[in-house]
C-alpha positions in Angstrom: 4.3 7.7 6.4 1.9 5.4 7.2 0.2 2.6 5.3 -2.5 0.3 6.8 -3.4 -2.7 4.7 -6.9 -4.1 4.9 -7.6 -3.8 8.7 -3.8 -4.8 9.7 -2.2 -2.9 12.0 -0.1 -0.1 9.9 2.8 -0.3 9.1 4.6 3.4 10.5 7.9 4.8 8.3 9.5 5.2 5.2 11.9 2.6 5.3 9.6 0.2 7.4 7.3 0.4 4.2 9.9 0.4 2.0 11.7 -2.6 3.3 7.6 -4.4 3.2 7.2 -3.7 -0.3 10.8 -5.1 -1.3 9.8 -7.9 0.6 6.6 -8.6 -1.3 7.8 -7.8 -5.2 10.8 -10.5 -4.3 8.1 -13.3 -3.2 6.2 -12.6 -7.1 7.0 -15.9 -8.8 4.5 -14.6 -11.5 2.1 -11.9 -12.4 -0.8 -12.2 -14.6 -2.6 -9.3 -14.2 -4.3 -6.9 -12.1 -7.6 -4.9 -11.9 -8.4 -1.4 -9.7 -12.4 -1.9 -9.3 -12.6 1.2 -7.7 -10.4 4.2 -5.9 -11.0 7.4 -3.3 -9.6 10.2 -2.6 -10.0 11.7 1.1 -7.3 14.8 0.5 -4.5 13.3 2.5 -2.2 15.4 0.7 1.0 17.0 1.8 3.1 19.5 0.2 1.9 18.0 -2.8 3.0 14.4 -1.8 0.8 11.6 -0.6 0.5 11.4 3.1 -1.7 8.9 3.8 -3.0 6.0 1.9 -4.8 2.5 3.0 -4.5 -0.3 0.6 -7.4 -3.2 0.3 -7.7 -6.1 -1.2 -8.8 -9.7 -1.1 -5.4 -11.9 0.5 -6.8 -15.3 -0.8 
């Protein structure tokens, strides 16, 4: 699995991206709300899982 955010360098494996999103839900000292202004699908599909997705979004 691999997940490239923004134009980072990706991040490569399951427990690599695993271990980055544990990391960011535990730094949330509070949520107010989110909006998805827009989404596309490029058929990076696998035996009917997701295998490849790029997430963007403003870091300010």
């Amino acid at each position: 699995m691999v997940i490239p955010e923004n134009n980072d360098e990706p991040r490569l494996g399951k427990d690599v991206n695993r271990k980055a999103e544990q990391d960011f839900f535990a730094s949330v000292k509070e949520f107010h709300g989110a909006e998805i202004t827009s989404t596309a699908v490029n058929g990076d599909w696998k035996d009917g899982k997701i295998s490849s997705e790029r997430f963007y979004y403003n870091k300010a």
